[in-house]
N, CA, C and O atoms as a GROMACS GRO file, in nm:
protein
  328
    1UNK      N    1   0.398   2.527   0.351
    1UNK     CA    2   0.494   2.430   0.400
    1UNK      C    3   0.475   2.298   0.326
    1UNK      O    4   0.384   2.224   0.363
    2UNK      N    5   0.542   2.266   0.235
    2UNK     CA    6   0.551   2.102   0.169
    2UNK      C    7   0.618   1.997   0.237
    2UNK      O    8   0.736   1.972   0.259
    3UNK      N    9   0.525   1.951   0.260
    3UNK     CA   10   0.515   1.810   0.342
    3UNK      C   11   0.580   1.706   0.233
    3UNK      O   12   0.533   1.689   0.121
    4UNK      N   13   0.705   1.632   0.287
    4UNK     CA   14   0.756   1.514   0.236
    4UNK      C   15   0.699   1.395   0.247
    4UNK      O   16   0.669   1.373   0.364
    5UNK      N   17   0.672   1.309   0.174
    5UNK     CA   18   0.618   1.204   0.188
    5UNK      C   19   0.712   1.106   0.141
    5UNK      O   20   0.760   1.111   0.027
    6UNK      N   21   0.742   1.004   0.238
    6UNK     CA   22   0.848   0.897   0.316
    6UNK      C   23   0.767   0.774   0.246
    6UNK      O   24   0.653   0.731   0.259
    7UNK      N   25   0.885   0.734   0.164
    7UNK     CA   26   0.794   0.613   0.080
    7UNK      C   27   0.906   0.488   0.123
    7UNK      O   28   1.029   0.492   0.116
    8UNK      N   29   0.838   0.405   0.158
    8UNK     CA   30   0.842   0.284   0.228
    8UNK      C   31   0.957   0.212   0.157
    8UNK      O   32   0.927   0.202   0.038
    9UNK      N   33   1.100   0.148   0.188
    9UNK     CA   34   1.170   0.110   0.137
    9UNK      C   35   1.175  -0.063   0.088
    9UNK      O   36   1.180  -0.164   0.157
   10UNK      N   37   1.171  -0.044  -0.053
   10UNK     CA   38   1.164  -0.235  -0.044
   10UNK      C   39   1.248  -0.321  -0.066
   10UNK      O   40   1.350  -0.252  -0.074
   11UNK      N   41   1.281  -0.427  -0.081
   11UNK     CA   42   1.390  -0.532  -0.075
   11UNK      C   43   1.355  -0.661  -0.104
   11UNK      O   44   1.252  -0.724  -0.080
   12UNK      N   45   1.481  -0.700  -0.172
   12UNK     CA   46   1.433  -0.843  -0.237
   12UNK      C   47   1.599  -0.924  -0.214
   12UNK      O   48   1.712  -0.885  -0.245
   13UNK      N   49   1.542  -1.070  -0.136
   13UNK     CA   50   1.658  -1.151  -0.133
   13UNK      C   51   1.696  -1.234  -0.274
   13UNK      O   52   1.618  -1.276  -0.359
   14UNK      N   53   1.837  -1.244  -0.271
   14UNK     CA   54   1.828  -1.341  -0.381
   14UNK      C   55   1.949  -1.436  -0.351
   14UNK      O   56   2.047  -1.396  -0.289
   15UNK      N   57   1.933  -1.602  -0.412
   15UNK     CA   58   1.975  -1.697  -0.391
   15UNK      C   59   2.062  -1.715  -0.516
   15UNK      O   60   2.029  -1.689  -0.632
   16UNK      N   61   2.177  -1.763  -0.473
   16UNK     CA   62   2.272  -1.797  -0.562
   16UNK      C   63   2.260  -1.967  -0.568
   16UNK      O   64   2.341  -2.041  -0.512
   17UNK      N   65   2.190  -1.994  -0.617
   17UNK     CA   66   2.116  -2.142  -0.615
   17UNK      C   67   2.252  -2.218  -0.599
   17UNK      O   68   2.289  -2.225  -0.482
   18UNK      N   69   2.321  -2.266  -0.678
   18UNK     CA   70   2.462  -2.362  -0.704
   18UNK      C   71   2.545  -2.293  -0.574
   18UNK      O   72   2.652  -2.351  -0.553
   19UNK      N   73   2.520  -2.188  -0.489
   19UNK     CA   74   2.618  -2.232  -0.358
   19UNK      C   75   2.566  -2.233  -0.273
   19UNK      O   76   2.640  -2.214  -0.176
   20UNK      N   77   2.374  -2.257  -0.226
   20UNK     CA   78   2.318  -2.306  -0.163
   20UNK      C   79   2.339  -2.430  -0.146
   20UNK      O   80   2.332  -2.501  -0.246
   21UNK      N   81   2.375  -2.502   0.009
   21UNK     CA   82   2.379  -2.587   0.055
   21UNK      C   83   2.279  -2.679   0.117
   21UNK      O   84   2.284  -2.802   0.122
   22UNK      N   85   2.183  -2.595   0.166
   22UNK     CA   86   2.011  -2.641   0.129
   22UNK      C   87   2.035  -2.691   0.366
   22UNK      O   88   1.991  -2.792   0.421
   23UNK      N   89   2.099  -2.597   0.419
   23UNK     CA   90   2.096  -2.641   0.536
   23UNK      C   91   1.960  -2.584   0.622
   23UNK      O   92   1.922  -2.650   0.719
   24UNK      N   93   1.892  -2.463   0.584
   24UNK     CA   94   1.760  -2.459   0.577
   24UNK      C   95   1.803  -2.300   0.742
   24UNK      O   96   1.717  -2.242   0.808
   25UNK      N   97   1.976  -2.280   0.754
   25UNK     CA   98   1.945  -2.181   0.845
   25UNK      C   99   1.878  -2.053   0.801
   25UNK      O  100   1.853  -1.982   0.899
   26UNK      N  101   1.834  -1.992   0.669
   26UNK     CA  102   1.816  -1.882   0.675
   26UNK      C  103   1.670  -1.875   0.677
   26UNK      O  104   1.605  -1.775   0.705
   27UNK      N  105   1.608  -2.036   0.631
   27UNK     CA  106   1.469  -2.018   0.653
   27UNK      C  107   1.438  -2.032   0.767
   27UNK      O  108   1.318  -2.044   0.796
   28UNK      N  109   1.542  -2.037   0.870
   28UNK     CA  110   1.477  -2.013   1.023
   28UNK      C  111   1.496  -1.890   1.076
   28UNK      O  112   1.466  -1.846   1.187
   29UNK      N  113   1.536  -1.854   1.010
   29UNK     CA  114   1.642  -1.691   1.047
   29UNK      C  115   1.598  -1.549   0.983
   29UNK      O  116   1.650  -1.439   1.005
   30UNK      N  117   1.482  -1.583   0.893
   30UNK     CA  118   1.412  -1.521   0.848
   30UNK      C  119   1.278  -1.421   0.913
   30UNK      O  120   1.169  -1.460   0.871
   31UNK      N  121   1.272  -1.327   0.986
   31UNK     CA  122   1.116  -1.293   1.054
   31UNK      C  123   1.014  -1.270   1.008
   31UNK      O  124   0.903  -1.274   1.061
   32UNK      N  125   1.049  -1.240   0.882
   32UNK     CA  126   0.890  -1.254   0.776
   32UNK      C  127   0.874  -1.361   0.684
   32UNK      O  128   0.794  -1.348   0.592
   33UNK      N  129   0.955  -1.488   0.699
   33UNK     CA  130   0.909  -1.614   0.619
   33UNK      C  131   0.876  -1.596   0.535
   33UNK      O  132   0.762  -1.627   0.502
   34UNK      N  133   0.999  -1.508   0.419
   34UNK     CA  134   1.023  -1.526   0.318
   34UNK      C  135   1.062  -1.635   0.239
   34UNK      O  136   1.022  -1.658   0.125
   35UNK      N  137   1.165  -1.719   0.322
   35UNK     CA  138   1.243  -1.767   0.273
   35UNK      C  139   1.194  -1.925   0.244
   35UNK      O  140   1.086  -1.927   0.305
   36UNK      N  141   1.214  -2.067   0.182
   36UNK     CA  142   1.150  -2.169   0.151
   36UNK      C  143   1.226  -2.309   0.144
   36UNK      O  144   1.320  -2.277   0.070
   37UNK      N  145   1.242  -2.421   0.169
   37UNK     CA  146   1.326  -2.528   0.108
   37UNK      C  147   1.245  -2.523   0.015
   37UNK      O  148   1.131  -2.490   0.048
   38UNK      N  149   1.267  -2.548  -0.109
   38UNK     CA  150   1.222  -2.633  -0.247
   38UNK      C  151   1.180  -2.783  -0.253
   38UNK      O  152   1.134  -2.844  -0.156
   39UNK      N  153   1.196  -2.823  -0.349
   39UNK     CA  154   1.202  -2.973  -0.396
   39UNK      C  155   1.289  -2.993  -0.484
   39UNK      O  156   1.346  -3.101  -0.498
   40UNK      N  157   1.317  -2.863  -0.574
   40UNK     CA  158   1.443  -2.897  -0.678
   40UNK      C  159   1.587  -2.849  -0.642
   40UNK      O  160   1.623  -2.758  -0.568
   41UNK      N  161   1.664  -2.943  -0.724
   41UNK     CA  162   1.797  -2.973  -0.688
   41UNK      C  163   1.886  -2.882  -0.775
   41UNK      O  164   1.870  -2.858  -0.894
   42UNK      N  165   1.989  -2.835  -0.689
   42UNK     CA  166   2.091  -2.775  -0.775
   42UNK      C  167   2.243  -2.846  -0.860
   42UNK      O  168   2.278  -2.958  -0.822
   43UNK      N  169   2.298  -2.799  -0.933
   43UNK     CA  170   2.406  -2.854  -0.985
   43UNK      C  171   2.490  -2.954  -0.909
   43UNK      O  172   2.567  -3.027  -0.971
   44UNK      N  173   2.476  -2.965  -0.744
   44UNK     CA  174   2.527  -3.061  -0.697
   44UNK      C  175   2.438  -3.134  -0.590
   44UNK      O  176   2.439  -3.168  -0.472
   45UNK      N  177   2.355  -3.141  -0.714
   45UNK     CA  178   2.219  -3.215  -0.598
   45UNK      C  179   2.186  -3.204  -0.525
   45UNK      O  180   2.112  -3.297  -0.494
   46UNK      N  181   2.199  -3.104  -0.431
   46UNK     CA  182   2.144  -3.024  -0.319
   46UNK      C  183   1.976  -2.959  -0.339
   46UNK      O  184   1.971  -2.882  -0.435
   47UNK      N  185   1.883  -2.972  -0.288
   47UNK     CA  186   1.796  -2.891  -0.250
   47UNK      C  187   1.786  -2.794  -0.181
   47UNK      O  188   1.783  -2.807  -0.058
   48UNK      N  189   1.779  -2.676  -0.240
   48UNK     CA  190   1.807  -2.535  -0.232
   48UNK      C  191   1.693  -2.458  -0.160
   48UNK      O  192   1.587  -2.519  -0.148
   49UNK      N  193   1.701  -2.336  -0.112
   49UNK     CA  194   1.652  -2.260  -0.062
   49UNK      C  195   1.619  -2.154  -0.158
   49UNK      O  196   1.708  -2.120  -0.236
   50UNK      N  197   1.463  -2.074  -0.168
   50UNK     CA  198   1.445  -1.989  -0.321
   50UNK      C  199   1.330  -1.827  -0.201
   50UNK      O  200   1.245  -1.848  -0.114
   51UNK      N  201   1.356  -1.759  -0.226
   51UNK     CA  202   1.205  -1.693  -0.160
   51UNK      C  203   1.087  -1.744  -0.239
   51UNK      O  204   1.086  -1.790  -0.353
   52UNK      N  205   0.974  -1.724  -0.142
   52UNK     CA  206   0.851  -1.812  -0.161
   52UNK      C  207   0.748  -1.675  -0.171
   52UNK      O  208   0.635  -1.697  -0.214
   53UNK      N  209   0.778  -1.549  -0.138
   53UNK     CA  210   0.726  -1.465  -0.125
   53UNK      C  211   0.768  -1.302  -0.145
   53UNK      O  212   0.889  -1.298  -0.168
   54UNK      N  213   0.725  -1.200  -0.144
   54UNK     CA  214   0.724  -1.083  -0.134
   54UNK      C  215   0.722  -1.057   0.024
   54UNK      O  216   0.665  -1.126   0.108
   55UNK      N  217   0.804  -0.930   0.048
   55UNK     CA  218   0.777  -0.865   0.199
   55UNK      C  219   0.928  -0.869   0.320
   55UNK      O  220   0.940  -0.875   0.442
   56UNK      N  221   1.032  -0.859   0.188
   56UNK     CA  222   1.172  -0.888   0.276
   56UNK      C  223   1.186  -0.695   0.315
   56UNK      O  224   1.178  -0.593   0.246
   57UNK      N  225   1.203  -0.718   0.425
   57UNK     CA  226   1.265  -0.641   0.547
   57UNK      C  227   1.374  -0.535   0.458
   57UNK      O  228   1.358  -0.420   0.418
   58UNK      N  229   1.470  -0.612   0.448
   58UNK     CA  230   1.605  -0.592   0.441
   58UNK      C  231   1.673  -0.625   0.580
   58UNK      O  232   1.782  -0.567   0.576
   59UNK      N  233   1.661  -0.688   0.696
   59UNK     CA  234   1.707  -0.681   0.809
   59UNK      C  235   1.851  -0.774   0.786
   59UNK      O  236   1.941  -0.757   0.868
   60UNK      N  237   1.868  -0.856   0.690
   60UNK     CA  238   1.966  -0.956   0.623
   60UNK      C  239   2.002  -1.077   0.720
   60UNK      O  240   2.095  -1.158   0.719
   61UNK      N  241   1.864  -1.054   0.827
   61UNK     CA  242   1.916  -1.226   0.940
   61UNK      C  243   1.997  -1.328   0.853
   61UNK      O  244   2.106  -1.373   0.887
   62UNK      N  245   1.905  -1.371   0.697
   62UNK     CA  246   1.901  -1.477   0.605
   62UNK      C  247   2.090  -1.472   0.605
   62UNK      O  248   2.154  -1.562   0.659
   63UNK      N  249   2.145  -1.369   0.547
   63UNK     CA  250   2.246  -1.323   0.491
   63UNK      C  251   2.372  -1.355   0.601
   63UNK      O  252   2.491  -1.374   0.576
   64UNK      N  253   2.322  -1.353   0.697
   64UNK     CA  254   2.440  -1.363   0.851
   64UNK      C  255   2.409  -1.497   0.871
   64UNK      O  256   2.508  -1.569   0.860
   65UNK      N  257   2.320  -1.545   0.893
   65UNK     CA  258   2.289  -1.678   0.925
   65UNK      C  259   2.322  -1.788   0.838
   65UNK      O  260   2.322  -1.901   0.885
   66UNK      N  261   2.355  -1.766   0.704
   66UNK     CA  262   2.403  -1.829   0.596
   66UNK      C  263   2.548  -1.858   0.593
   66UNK      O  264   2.620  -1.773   0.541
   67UNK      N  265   2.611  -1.980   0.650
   67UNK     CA  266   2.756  -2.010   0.631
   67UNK      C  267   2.812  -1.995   0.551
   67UNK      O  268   2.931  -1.971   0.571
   68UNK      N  269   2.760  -2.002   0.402
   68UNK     CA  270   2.746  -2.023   0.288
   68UNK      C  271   2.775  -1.898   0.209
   68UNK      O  272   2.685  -1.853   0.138
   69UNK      N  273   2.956  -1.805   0.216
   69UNK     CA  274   2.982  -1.750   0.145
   69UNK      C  275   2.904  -1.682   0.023
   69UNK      O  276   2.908  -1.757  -0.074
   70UNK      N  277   2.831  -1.559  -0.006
   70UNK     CA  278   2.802  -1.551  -0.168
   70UNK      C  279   2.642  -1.626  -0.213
   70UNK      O  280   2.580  -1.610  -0.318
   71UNK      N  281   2.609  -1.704  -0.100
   71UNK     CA  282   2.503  -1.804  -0.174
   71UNK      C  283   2.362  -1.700  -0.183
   71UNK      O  284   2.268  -1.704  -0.262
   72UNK      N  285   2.388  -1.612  -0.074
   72UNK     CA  286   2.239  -1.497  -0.073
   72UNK      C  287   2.259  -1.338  -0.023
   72UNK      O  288   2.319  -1.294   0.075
   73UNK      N  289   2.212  -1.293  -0.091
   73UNK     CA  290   2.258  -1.148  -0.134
   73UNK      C  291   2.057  -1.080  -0.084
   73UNK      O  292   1.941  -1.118  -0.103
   74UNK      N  293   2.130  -0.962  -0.013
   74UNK     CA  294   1.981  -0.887  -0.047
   74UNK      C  295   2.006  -0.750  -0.044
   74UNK      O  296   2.089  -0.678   0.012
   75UNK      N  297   1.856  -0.722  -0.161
   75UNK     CA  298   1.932  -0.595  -0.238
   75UNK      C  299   1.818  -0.482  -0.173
   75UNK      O  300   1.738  -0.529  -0.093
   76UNK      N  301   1.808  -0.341  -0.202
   76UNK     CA  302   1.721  -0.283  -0.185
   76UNK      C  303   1.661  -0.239  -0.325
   76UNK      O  304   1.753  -0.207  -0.401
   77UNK      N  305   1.530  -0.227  -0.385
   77UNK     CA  306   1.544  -0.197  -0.486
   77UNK      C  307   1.465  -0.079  -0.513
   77UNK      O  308   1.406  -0.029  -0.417
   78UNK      N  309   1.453  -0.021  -0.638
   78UNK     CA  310   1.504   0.145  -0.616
   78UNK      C  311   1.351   0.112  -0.690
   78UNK      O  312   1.297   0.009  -0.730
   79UNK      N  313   1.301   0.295  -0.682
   79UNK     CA  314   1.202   0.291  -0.745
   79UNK      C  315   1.183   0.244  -0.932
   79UNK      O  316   1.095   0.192  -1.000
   80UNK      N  317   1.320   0.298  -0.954
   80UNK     CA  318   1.342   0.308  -1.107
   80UNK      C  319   1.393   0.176  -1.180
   80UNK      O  320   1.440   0.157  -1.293
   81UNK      N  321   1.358   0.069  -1.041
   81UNK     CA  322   1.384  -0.061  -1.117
   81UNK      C  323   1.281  -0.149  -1.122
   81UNK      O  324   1.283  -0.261  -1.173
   82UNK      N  325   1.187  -0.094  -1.067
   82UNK     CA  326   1.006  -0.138  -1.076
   82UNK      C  327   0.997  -0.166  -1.197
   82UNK      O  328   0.889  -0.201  -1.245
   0.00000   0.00000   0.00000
């Protein structure tokens, strides 16, 4: 009998820096505090939001909680893009 082995799915958020508005909901909205304010500014002088870390879910709180059309996307990523 061959036993399957269930490999752990991973995920990575990503910020569309220039339509971050830098209102800071997804770094509250986040459950594994991924997510970060910065210090640097985007194309319209806004201070942006970047992940600070490894260990996104995929649960996409960030992604719903974001008013902000387009500004953050999260992907799952495959083994073959390691």
């Amino acid at each position: 009998m061959g036993q399957t082995i269930k490999k752990k799915k991973k995920f990575v958020v990503e910020i569309t820096v220039d339509e971050c508005k830098g209102c800071g909901r997804c770094v509250s909205a986040c459950p594994k505090g991924i997510l970060e304010m910065t210090t640097k500014v985007n194309m319209m002088g806004i201070v942006y939001v970047e992940p600070a870390k490894e260990g996104c879910v995929g649960c996409g709180a960030c992604f719903y909680a974001c008013p902000e059309p387009g500004a953050i996307s999260v992907y799952e990523i495959d083994e073959a893009d390691e």
